[in-house]
N, CA, C and O atoms as CSV, one atom per row, in Angstrom:
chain,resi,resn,atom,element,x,y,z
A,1,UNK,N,N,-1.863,2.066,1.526
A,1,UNK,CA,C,-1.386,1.847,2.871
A,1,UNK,C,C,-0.413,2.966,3.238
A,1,UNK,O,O,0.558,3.183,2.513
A,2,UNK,N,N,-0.651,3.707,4.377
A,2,UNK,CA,C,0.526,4.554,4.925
A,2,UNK,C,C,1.201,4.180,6.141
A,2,UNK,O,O,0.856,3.819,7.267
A,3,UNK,N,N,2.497,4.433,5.406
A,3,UNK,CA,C,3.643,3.848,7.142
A,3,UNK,C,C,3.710,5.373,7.817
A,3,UNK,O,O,3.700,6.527,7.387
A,4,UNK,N,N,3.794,4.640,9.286
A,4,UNK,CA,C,3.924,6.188,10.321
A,4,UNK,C,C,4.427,5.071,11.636
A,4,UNK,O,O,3.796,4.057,11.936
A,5,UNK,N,N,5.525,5.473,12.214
A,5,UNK,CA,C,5.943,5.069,13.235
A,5,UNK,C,C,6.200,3.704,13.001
A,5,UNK,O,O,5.750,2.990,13.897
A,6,UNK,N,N,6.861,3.019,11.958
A,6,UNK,CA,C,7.067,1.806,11.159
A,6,UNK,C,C,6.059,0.978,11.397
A,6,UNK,O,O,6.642,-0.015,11.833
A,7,UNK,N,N,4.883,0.734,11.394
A,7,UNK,CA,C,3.577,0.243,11.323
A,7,UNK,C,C,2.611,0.514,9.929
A,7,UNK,O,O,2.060,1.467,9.378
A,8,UNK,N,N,2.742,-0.645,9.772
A,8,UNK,CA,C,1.209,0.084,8.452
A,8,UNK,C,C,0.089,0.189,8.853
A,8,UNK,O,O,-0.452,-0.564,9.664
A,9,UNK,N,N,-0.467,1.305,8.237
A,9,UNK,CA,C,-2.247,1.896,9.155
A,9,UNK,C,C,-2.654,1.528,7.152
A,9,UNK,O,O,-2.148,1.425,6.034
A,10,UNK,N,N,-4.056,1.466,8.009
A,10,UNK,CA,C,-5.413,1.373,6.576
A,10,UNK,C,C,-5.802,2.969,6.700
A,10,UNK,O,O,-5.650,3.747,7.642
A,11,UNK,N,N,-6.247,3.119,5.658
A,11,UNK,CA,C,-7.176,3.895,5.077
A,11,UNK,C,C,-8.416,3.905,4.939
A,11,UNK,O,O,-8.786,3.248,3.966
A,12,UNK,N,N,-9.103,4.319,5.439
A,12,UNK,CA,C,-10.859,3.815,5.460
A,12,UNK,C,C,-11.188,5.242,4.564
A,12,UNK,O,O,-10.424,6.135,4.198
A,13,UNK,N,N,-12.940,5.024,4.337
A,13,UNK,CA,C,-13.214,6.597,4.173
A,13,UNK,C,C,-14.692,6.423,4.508
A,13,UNK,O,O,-15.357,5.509,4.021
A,14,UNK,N,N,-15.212,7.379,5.402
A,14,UNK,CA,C,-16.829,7.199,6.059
A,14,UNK,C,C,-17.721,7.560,4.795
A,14,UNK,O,O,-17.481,8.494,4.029
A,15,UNK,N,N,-18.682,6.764,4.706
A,15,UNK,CA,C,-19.444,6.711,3.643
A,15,UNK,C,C,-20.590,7.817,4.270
A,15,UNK,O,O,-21.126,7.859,5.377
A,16,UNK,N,N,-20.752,8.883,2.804
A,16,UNK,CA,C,-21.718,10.497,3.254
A,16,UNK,C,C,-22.472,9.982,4.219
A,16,UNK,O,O,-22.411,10.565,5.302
A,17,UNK,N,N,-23.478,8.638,4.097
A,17,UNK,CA,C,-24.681,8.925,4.962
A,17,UNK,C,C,-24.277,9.173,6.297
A,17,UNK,O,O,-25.045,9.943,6.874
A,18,UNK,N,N,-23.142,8.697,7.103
A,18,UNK,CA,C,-22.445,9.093,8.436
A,18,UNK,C,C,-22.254,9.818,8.651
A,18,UNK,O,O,-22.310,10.017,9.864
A,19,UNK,N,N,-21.798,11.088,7.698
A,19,UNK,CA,C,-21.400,12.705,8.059
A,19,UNK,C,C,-21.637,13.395,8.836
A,19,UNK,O,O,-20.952,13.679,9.818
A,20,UNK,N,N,-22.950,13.906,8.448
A,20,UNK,CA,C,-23.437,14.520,9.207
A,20,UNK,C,C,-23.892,14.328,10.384
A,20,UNK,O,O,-24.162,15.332,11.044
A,21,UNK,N,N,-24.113,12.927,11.005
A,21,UNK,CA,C,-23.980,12.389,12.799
A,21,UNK,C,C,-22.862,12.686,13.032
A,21,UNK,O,O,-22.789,13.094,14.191
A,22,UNK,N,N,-21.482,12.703,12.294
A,22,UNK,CA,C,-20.048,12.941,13.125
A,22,UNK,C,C,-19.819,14.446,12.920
A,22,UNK,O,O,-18.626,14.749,12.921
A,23,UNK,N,N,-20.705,15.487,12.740
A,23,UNK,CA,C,-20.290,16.998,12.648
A,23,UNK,C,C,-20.036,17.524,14.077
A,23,UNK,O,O,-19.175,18.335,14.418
A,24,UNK,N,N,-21.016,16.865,14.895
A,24,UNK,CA,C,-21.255,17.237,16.290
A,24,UNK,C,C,-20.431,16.669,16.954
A,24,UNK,O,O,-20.075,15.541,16.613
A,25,UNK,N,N,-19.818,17.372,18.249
A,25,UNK,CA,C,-18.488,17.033,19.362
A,25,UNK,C,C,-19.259,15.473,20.100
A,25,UNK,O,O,-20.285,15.131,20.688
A,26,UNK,N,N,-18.119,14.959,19.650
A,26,UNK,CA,C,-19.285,13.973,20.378
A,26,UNK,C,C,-18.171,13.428,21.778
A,26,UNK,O,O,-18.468,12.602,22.641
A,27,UNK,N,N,-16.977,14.119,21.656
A,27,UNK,CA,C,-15.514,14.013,22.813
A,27,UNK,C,C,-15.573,15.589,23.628
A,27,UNK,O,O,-16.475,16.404,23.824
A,28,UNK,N,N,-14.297,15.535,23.928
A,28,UNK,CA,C,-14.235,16.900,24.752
A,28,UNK,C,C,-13.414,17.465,23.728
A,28,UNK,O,O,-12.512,16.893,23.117
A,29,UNK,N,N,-13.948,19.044,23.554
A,29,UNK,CA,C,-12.694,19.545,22.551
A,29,UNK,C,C,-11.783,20.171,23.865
A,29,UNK,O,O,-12.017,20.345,25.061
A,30,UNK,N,N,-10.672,20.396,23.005
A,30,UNK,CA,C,-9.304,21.449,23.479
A,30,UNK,C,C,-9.351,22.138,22.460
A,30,UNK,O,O,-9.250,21.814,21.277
A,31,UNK,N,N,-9.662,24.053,23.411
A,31,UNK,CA,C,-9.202,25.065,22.886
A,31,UNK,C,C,-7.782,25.407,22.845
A,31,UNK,O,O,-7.013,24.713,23.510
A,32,UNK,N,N,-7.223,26.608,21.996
A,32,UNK,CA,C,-6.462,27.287,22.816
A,32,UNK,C,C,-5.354,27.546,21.641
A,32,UNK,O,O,-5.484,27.045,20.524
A,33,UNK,N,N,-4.561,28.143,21.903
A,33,UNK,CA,C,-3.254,28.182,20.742
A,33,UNK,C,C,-2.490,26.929,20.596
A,33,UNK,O,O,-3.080,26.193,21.387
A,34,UNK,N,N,-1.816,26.438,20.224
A,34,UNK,CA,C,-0.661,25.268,19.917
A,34,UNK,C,C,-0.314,24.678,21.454
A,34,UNK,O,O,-0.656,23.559,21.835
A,35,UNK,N,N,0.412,25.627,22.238
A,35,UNK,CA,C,1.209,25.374,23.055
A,35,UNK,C,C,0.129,25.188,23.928
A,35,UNK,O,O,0.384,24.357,24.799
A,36,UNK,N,N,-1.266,25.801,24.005
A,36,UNK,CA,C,-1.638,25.507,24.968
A,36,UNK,C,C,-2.789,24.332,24.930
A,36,UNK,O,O,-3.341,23.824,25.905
A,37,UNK,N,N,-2.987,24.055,23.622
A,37,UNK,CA,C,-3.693,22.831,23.288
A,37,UNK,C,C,-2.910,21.739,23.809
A,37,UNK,O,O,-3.343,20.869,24.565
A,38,UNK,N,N,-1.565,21.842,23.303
A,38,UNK,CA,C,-0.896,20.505,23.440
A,38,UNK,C,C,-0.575,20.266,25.298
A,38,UNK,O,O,-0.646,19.182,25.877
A,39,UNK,N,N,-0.323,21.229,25.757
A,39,UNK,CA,C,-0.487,21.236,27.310
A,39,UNK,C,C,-1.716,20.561,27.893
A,39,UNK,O,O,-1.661,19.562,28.610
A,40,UNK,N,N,-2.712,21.120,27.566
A,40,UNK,CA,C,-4.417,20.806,28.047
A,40,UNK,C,C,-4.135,19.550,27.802
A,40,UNK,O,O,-4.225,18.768,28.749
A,41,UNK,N,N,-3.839,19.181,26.843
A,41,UNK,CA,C,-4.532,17.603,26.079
A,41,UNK,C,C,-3.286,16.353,26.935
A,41,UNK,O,O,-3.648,15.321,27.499
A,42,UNK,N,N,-1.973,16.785,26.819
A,42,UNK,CA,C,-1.287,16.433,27.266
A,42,UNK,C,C,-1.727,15.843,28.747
A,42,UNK,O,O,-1.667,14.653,29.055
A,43,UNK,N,N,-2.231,17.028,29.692
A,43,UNK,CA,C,-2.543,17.091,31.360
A,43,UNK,C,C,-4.385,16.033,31.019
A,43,UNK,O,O,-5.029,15.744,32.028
A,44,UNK,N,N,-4.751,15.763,30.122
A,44,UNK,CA,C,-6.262,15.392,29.983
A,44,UNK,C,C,-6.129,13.879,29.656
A,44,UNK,O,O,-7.156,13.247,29.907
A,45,UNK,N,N,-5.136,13.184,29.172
A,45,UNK,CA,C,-5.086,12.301,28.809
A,45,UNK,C,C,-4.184,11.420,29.878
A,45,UNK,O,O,-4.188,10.190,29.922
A,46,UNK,N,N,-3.350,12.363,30.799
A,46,UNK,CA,C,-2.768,11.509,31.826
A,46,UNK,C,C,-3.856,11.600,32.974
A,46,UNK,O,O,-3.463,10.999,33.974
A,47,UNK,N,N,-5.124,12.181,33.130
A,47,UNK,CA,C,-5.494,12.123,34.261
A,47,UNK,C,C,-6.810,11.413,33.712
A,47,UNK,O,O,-7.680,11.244,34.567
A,48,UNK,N,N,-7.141,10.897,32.215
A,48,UNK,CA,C,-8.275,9.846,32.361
A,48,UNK,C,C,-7.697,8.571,31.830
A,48,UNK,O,O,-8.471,7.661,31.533
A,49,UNK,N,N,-6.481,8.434,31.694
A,49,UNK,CA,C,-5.870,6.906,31.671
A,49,UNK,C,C,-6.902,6.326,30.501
A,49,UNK,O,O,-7.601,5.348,30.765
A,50,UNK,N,N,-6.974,7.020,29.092
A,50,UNK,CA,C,-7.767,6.349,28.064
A,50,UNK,C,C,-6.816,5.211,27.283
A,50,UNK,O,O,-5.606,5.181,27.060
A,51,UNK,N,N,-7.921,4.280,26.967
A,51,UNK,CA,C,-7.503,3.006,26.367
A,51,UNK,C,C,-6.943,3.266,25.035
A,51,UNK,O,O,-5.944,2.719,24.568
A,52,UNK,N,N,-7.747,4.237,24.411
A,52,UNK,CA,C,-7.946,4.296,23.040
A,52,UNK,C,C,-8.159,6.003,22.786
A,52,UNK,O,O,-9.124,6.643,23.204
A,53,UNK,N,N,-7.173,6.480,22.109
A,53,UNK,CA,C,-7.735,7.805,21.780
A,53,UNK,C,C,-8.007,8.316,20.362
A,53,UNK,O,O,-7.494,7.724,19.412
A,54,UNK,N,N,-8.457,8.933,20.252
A,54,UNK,CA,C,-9.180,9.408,18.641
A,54,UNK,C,C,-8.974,11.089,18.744
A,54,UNK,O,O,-9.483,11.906,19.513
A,55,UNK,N,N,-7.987,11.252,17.614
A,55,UNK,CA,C,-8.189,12.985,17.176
A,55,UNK,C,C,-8.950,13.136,15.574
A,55,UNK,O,O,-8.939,12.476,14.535
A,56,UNK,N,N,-9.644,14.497,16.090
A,56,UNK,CA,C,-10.481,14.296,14.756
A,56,UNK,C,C,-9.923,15.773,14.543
A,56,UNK,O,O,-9.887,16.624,15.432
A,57,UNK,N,N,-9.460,15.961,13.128
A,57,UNK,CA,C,-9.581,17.060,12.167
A,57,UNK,C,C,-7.941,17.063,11.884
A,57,UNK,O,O,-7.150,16.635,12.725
A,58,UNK,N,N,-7.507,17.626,10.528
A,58,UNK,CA,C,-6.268,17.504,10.042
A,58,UNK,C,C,-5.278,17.570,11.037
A,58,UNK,O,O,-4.650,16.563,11.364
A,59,UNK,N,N,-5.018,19.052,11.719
A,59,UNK,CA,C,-4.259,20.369,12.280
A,59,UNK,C,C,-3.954,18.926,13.668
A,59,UNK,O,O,-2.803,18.532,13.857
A,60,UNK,N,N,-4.691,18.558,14.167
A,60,UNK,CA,C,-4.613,17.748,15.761
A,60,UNK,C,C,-4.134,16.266,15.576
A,60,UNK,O,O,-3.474,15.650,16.412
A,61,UNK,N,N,-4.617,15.709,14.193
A,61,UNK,CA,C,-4.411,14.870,14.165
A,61,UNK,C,C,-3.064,14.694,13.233
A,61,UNK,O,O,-2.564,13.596,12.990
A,62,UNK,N,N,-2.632,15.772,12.820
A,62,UNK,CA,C,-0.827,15.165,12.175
A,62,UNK,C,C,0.208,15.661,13.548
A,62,UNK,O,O,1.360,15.286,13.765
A,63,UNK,N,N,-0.624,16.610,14.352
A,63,UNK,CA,C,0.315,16.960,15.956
A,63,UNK,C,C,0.354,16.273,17.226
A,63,UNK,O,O,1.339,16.051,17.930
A,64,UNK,N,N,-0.993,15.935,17.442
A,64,UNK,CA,C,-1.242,15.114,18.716
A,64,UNK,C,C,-1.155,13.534,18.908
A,64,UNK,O,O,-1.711,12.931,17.989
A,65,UNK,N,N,-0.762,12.972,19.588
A,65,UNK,CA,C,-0.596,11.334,19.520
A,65,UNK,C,C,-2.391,10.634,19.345
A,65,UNK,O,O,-3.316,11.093,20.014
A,66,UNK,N,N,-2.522,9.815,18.621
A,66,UNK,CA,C,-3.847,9.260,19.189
A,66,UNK,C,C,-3.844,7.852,18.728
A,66,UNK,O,O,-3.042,8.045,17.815
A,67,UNK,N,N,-4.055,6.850,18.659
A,67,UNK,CA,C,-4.413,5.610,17.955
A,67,UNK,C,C,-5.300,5.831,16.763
A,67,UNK,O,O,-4.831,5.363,15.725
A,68,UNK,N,N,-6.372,6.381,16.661
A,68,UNK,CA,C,-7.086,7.053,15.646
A,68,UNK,C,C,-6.987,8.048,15.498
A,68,UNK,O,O,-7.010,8.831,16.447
A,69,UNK,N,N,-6.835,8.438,14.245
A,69,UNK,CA,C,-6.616,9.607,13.541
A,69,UNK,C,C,-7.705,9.650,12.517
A,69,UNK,O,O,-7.885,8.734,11.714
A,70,UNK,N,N,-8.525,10.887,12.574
A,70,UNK,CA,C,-9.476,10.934,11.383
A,70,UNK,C,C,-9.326,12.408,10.762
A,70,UNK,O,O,-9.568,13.394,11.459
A,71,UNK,N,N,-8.804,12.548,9.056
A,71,UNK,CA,C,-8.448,13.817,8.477
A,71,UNK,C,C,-9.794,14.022,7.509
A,71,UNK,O,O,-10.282,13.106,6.847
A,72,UNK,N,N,-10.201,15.108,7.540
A,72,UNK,CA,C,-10.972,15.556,6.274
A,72,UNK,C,C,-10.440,16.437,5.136
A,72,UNK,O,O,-11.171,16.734,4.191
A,73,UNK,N,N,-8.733,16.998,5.252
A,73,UNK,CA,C,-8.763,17.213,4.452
A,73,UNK,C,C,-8.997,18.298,4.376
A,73,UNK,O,O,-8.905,18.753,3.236
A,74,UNK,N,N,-9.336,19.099,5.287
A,74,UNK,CA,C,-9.977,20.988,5.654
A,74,UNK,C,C,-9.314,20.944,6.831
A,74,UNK,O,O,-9.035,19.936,7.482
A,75,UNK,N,N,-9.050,22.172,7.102
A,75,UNK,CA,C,-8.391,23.250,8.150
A,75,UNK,C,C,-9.287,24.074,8.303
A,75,UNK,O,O,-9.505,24.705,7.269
A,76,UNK,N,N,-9.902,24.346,9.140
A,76,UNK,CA,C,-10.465,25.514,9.717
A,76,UNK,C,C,-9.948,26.371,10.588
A,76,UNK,O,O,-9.241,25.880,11.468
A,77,UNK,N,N,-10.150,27.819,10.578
A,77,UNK,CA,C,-9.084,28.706,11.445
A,77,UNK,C,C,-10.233,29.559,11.854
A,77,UNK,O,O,-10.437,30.590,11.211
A,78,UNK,N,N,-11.058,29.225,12.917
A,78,UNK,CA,C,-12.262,29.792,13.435
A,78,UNK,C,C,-11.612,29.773,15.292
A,78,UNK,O,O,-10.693,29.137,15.811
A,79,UNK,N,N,-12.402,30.578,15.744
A,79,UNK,CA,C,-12.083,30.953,17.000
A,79,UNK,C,C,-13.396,30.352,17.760
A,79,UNK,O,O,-13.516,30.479,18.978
């Protein structure tokens, strides 16, 4: 169990056969450097009033707010 924001979250882990359906964007990405990711995403999330948000990949998901958080554990530094 990990505490974050004094709440305990679970730990799941997607079993392989799922993988490869979740490789593909299946949300909107945000490009951009730091400052300007967190801007975009910031201005994207107040203008679709989401219920529920999900960041996927390490780097976004220990920076950006979301209700779901999904890490693999890799960093990629691709343009």
């Amino acid at each position: 169990m990990v505490w974050l924001h004094s709440k305990p979250m679970k730990t799941f882990y997607l079993p392989k056969e799922f993988r490869p359906a979740l490789k593909k964007i299946w949300g909107t990405p945000i490009f951009g450097n730091e400052e300007e990711v967190g801007e975009k995403y910031k201005k994207f999330i107040q203008e679709k009033a989401f219920k529920k948000i999900i960041t996927v990949g390490d780097c976004c998901s220990l920076t950006l707010f979301s209700h779901i958080k999904i890490f693999d554990g890799r960093i990629r530094e691709k343009k």
